[in-house]
C-alpha positions in Angstrom: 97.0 101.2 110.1 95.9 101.2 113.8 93.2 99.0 115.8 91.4 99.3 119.3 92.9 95.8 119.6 96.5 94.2 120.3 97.4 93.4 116.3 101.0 92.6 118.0 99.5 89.9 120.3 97.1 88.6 117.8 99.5 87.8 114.7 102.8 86.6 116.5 104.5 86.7 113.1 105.7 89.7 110.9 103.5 87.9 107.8 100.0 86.3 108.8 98.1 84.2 106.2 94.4 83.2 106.3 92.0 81.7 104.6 88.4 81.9 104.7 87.5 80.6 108.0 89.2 83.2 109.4 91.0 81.9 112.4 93.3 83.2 114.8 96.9 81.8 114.4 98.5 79.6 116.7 99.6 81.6 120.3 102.6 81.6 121.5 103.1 79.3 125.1 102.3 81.6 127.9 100.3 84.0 126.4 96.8 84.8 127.6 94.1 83.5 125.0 91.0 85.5 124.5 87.4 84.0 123.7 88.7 82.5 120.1 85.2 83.9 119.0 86.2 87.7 120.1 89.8 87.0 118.4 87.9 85.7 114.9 86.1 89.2 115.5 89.1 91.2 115.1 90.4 89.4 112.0 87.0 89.9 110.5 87.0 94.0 111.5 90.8 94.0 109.9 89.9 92.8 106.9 87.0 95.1 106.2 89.2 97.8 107.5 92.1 96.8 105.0 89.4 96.1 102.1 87.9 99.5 102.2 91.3 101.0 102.5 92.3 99.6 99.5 89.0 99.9 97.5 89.9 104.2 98.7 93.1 104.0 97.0 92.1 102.6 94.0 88.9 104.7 93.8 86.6 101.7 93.4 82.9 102.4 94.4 83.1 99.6 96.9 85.4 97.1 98.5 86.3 94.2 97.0 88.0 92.4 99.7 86.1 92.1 103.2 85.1 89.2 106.2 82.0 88.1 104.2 83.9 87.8 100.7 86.6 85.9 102.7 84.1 83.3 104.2 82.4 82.8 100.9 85.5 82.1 98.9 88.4 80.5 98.9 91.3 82.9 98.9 93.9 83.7 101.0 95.1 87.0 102.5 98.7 87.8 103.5 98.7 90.4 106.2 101.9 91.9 107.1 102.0 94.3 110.8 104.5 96.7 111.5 107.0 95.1 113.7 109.0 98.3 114.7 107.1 100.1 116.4 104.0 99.7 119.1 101.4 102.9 118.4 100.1 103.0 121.9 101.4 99.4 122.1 98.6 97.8 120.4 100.7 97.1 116.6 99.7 98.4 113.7 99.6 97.0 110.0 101.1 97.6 106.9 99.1 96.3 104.3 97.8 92.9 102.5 97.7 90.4 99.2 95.0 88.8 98.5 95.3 85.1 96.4 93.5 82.7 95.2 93.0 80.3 92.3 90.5 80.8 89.5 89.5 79.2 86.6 89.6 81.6 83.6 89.5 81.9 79.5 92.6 83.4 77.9 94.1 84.4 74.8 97.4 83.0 73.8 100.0 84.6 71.6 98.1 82.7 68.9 95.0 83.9 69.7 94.0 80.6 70.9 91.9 80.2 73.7 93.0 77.8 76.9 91.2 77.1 79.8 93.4 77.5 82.6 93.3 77.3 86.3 96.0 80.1 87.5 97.1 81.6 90.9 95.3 85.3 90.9 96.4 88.2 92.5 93.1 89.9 93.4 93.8 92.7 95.8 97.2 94.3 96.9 97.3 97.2 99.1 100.5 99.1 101.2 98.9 101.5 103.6 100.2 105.6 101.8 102.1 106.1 105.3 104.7 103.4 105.1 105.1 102.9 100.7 108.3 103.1 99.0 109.8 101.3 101.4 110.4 97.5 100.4 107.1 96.2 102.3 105.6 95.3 99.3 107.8 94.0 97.6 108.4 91.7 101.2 105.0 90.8 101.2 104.7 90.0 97.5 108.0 87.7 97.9 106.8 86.0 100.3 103.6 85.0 98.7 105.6 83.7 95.7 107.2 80.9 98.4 104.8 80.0 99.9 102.2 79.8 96.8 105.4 78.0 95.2 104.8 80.3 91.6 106.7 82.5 89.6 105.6 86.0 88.9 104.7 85.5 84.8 102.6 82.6 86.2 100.3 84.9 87.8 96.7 86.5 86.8 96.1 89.5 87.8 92.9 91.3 88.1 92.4 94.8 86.7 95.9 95.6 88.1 96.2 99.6 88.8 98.6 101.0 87.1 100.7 101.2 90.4 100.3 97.9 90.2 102.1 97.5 87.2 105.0 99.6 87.6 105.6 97.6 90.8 105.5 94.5 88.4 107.7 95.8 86.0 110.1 97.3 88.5 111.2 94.0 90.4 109.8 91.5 88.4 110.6 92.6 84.9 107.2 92.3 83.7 106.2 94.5 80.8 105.2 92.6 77.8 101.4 91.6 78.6 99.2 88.9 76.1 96.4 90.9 75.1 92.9 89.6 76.4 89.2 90.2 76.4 88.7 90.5 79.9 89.9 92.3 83.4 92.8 90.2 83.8 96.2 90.6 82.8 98.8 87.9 81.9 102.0 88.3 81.1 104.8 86.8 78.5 105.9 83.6 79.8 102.5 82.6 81.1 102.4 79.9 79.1 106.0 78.5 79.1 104.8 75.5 81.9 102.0 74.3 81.7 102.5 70.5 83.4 100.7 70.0 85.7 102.1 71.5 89.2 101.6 69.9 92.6 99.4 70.9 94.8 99.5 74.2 95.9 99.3 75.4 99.8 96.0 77.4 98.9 94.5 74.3 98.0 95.5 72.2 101.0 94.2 72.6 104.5 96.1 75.6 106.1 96.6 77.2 109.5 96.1 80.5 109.7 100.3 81.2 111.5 102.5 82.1 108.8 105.3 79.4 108.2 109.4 79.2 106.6 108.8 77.9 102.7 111.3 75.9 101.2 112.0 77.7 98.3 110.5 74.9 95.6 110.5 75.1 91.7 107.5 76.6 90.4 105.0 75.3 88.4 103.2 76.8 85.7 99.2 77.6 85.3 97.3 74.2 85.0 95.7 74.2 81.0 92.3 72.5 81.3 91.5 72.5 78.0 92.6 74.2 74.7 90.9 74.0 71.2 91.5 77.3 69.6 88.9 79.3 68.7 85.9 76.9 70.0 85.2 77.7 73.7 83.0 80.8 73.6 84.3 83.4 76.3 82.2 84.0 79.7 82.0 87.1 81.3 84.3 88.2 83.7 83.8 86.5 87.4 82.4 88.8 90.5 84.7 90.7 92.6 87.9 89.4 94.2 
């Protein structure tokens, strides 16, 4: 996906992340800076650009991933550019994950319900010129380190079925707990629930991507948990 702008100059790494203030990542020394408030306005036109794409190819009625959603919640977006090539030598990007923590009501294999606070995959897109060709899984990888998480510890919300087969295919994730609303959990979701530390996304982070140590995950934090008793809400907003 192309831009009237200089992606390649803009995000100096392969795999940007940014959370909802939206701020250019750190430059690298002796490179020309641009009004930071021009800057902030090309983030903002990339991720409506990248949310409508994706809303497209999931034939959703509108996007749910754009500048305003960003600023107004806290979730973080991994964007990763096309570092091959220069389309009229401005970069171009590949696609995006979008993360972030929610606090939801599931269904254990018991039935039970549990209050839990879980890292949520919320939007996941590969621009159609460029699939099938490892980025996502890259991407998706990537987000794993740095969230610190393992993929049965995730929430995902009403995951296309592409979406699914991608699980399956490198993550080995078939067997799903059946639950009442739009997200999807799978076995082993429950097998930690200590409490984990605390995650990047929760912590004050720059917007230039960074090396993770790769760290043990921890498993969904479990608020609460008397079966049966805690009546079900209805399923949050858009992502």
């Amino acid at each position: 996906m192309e831009f009237p702008f200089d992606v390649d100059a803009l995000f100096p790494e392969r795999i940007t992340v940014l959370d909802q203030h939206l701020r250019p990542p750190a430059r690298r020394p002796g490179t020309t800076t641009p009004a930071r408030v021009d800057l902030q306005q090309q983030i903002m036109t990339i991720v409506d650009e990248l949310g409508k794409a994706s809303a497209k190819a999931q034939h959703l009625p509108a996007p749910i991933t754009s500048a305003l959603r960003m600023q107004s919640n806290r979730h973080v977006i991994y964007v990763l550019k096309d570092t091959s090539a220069r389309p009229a030598g401005k970069g171009a990007i590949i696609g995006f994950l979008k993360v972030g923590y929610k606090k939801l009501f599931v269904l254990d294999d018991r039935e039970a319900h549990n209050e839990v606070e879980p890292l949520c995959i919320l939007d996941f897109y590969i621009h159609e010129s460029v699939q099938r060709h490892g980025h996502g899984r890259e991407l998706f990888q990537y987000m794993l380190q740095k969230e610190r998480v393992e993929p049965h510890q995730l929430a995902i919300d009403r995951p296309s079925p592409k979406l699914l087969k991608f699980l399956n295919k490198h993550y080995n994730l078939e067997t799903t707990v059946p639950q009442v609303n739009n997200f999807v959990i799978f076995e082993g979701f429950f097998a930690h629930q200590h409490r984990s530390p605390t995650p990047s996304l929760r912590a004050t982070r720059h917007s230039r991507a960074a090396v993770v140590d790769p760290i043990p995950a921890e498993g969904p934090r479990v608020l609460t948990g008397p079966a049966g008793t805690i009546p079900l809400p209805q399923n949050p907003g858009g992502a």
